[in-house]
N, C-alpha and C positions, 0 to 999 in steps of 0.2 A: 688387626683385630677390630680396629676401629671400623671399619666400612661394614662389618658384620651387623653391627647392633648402629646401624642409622635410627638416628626419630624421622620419622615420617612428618611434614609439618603438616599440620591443622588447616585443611583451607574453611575460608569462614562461607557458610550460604550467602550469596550477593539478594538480601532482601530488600536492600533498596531496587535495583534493577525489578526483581519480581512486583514488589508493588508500583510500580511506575509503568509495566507492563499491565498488569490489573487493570489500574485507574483510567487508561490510557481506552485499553479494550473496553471499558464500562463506555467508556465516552463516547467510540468510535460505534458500538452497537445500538444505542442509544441514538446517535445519526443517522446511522441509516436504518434506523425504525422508522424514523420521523421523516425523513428524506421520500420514503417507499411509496408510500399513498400518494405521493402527491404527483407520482409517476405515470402516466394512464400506460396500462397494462397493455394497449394497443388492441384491443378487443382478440378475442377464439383461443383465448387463454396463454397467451403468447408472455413469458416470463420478462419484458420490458424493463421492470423497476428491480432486477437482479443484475439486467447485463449492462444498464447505465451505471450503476453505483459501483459494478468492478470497475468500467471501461474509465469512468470518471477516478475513483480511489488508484488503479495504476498510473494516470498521468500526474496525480498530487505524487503518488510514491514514487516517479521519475525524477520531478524536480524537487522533494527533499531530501534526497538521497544527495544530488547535487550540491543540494544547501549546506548542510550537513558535512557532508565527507571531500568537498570540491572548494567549497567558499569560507564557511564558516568554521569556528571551533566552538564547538558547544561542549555543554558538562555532558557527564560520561552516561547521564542517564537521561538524557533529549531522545536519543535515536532510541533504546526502548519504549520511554512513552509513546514516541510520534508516530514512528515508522512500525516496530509491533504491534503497540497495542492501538493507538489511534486509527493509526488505518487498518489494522490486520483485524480489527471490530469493524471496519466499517465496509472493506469487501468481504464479499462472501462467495468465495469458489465452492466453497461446502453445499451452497443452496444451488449452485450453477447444473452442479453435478445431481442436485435431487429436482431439479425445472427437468434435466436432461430424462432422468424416469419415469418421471409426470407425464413430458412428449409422446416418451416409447408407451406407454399405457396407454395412451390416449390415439395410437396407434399413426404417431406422426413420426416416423422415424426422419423423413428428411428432413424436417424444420430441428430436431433431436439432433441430427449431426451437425449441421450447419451453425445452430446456435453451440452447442460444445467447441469446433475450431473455431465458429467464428469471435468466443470470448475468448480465447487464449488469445487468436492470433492480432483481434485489437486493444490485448491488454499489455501483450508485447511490446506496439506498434504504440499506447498510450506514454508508457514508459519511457520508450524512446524519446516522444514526441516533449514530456514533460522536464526528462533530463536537456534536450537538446535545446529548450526555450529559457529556462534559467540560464545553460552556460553564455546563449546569445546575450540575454539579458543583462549577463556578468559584463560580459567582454565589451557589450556598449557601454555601460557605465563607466568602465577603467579607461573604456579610450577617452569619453567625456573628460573625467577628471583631470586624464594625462595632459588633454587640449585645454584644459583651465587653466593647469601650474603654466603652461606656457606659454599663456597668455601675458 
């Protein structure tokens, strides 16, 4: 009879998590407001200061993810701040896909396609790029150090 009448436990809302997410995005949006102008837009309306702040934001989100979940132990709420909100403010695949509209209206479908795969495919390739230069980075260090103790 017991299993009948369980309490269900109470999970608490993780508002720390949400606000470190917030704060994080506040910061990261705020960057690349500021980052955007200073981008030359490549002149014929070609969306430039949208596809560097992704291409640039996934090689940071390569190698803190590394940092983070490969190297370091951080408190529980680093990787909300940094990697949602920080950077998830600071690319904007949201705008990628409204540059992509903007092309097709403007009746450039192939620069429209080309800039649509070609931000995935080097935000991918950024990622990569970014996790792969921290772990080198790592693994030079540790050998360094290895080569000092035995010294």
């Amino acid at each position: 009879m017991s299993g009948v009448f369980r309490v269900r436990a109470r999970r608490r809302f993780p508002w720390a998590a949400v606000l470190a997410v917030a704060l994080g995005g506040a910061l990261g949006s705020v960057a690349r407001y500021g980052v955007s102008p200073w981008i030359d837009r490549g002149g014929a309306g070609f969306p430039w200061s949208t596809l560097v702040v992704n291409v640039v934001g996934c090689l940071i989100i390569g190698a803190v993810t590394v940092l983070l979940e490969e190297i370091g132990d951080p408190h529980r709420l680093v990787r909300p701040f940094v990697g949602v909100g920080v950077l998830g403010g600071f690319t904007t695949f949201s705008t990628c896909v409204a540059d992509v509209g903007g092309l097709l209206a403007a009746q450039r479908p192939v620069q429209a396609t080309f800039y649509l795969f070609g931000t995935v495919a080097l935000g991918v390739v950024s990622v990569g790029c970014g996790a792969a230069s921290v772990r080198a980075i790592a693994r030079q260090a540790t050998g360094s150090a290895e080569r000092a103790e035995q010294s």
